[in-house]
C-alpha positions in Angstrom: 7.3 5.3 -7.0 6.7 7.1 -3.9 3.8 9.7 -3.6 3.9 12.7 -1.4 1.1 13.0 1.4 0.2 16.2 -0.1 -0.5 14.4 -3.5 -2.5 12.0 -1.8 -4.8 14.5 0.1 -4.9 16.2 -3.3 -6.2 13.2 -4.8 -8.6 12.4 -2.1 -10.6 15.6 -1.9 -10.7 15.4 -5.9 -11.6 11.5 -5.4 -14.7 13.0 -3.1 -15.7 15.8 -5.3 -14.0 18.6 -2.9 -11.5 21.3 -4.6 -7.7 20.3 -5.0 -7.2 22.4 -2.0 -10.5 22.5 -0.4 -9.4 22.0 3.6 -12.3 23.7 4.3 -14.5 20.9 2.8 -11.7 18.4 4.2 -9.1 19.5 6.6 -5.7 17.9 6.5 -5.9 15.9 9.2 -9.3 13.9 8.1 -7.7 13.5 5.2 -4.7 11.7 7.1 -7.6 9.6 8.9 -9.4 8.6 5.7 -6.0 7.4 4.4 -4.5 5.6 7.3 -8.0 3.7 7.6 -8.1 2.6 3.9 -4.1 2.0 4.6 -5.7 -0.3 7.9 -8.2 -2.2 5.7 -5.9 -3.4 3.0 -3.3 -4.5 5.5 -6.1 -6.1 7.1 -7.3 -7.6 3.9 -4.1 -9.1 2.3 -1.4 -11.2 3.8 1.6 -9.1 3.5 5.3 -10.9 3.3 6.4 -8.4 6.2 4.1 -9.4 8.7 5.1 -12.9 7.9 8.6 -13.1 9.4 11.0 -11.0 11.4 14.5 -11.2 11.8 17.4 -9.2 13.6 21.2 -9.8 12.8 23.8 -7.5 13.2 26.2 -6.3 10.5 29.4 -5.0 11.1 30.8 -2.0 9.3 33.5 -3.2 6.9 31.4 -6.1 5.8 31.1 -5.9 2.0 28.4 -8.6 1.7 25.5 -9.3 3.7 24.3 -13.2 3.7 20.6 -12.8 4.9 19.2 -15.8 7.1 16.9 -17.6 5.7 
């Protein structure tokens, strides 16, 4: 389920005791800062499969299947 940046602002300032749409209290782009740091920490903090490995391959256009390396 994807969730719009708006929502998550939204959800922050409510989180912090601000109004819904309080930029006064917190402006938009703290907002984005507090987010992208707590984003930072838990990439930091867990060992995510994407980090782990990274592949390129090319795929031409009428292929109907795609075999992935492993």
């Amino acid at each position: 389920m994807a969730i719009d940046l708006a929502v998550l602002r939204t959800e922050l300032r409510v989180h912090l005791g601000y109004e819904e749409d309080g930029t006064d209290d917190l402006s938009d782009g703290d907002a984005d800062l507090l987010l992208n740091r707590a984003f930072w920490e838990l990439l930091n903090k867990f060992n995510f499969r994407e980090e782990e490995c990274s592949i390129e391959f090319t795929v031409a256009e009428d292929e109907d299947f795609i075999s992935l390396p492993t």
